[in-house]
N, C-alpha and C positions, 0 to 999 in steps of 0.2 A: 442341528440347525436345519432350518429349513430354505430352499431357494423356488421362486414361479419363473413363469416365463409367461411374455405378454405379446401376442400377437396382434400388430399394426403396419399401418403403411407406413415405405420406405422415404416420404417426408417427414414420418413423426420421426423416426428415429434419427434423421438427421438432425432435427429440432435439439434431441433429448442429448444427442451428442456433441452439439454447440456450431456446430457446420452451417447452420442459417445466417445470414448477413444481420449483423447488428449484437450476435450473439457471442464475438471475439471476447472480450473481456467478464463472460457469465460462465463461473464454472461448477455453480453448483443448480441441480435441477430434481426435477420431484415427478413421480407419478402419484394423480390422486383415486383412489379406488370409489367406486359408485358403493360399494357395499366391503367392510374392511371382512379381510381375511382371518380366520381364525388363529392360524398363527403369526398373526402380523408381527409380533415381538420379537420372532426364529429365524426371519428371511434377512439373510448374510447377501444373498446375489439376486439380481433381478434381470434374468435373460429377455433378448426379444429377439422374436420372428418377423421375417417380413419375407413375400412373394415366396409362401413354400418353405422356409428354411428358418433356422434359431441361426444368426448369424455373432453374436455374440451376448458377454455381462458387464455390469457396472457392480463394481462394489457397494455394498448398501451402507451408506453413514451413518441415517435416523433415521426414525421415525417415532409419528409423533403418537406410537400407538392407539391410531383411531383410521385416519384411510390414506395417509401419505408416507411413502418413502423418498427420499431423497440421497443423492448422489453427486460426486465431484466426476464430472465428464472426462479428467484427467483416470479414471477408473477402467479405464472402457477396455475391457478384450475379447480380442476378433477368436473365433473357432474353427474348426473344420466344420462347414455349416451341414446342419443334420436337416435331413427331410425334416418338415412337420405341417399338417393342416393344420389352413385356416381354422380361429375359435374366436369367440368373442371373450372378453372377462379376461382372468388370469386362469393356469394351470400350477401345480406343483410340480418341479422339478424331479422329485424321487419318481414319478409316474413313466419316467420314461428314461429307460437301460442305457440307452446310445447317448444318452447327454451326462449321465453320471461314470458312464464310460472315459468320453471326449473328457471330461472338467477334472475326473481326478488326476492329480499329480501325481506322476512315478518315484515310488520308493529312493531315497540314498542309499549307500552303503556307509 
C-alpha cells in the first residue's frame, strides 16, 4: 500500500482537520488532486506538512478513484514532526526513511 504527503499551509490543515469555525459538526473531508496519482487506489494514509515539517496522517476512507480522497477528521494523528521542504503537488511516502521509520508500529511479543 501506498501513502503521500501533502505540503500546505498551516490554515489548510486546520480546515482539513475540522478546527475552522462552522466546521464542528463536518467530519468527513477530501483532498482533490489537480492531476490523480498513479496509485490512487494504494494510498492507505495521507500525511501533511506545513512550516518545514510532516506534522501528522489521516486515515484514508475512499476514494473515488479519479482525484479525490477523503477522510473522517476523527483520523487525525499527530507524529514526531520530521524536517521536510517545501513542495508543491503531493509526494510518496516510501521516498523518505525517517517517515517510514516514525509511522511503523513496534513489533508485539
Amino acid at each position: 500500500m501506498e501513502d503521500i504527503i501533502i505540503y500546505t499551509k498551516e490554515e489548510t490543515l486546520d480546515h482539513k482537520r475540522g478546527f475552522c469555525k462552522g466546521e464542528e459538526d463536518i467530519d468527513i473531508f477530501y483532498w482533490e488532486f489537480s492531476f490523480t496519482p498513479k496509485k490512487m487506489n494504494d494510498i492507505e494514509k495521507i500525511y501533511f506538512a506545513t512550516k518545514g515539517f510532516i506534522r501528522g496522517y489521516f486515515e484514508v476512507e475512499d476514494s473515488n478513484g479519479l482525484d479525490i480522497l477523503e477522510w473522517n477528521k476523527k483520523s487525525w494523528v499527530s507524529i514526531k514532526p520530521i524536517p521536510c521542504k517545501q513542495f508543491q503537488g503531493f509526494k510518496y511516502a516510501d521516498n523518505l526513511p525517517e517517515l517510514n521509520k516514525t509511522a511503523t508500529k513496534p513489533k508485539t511479543k
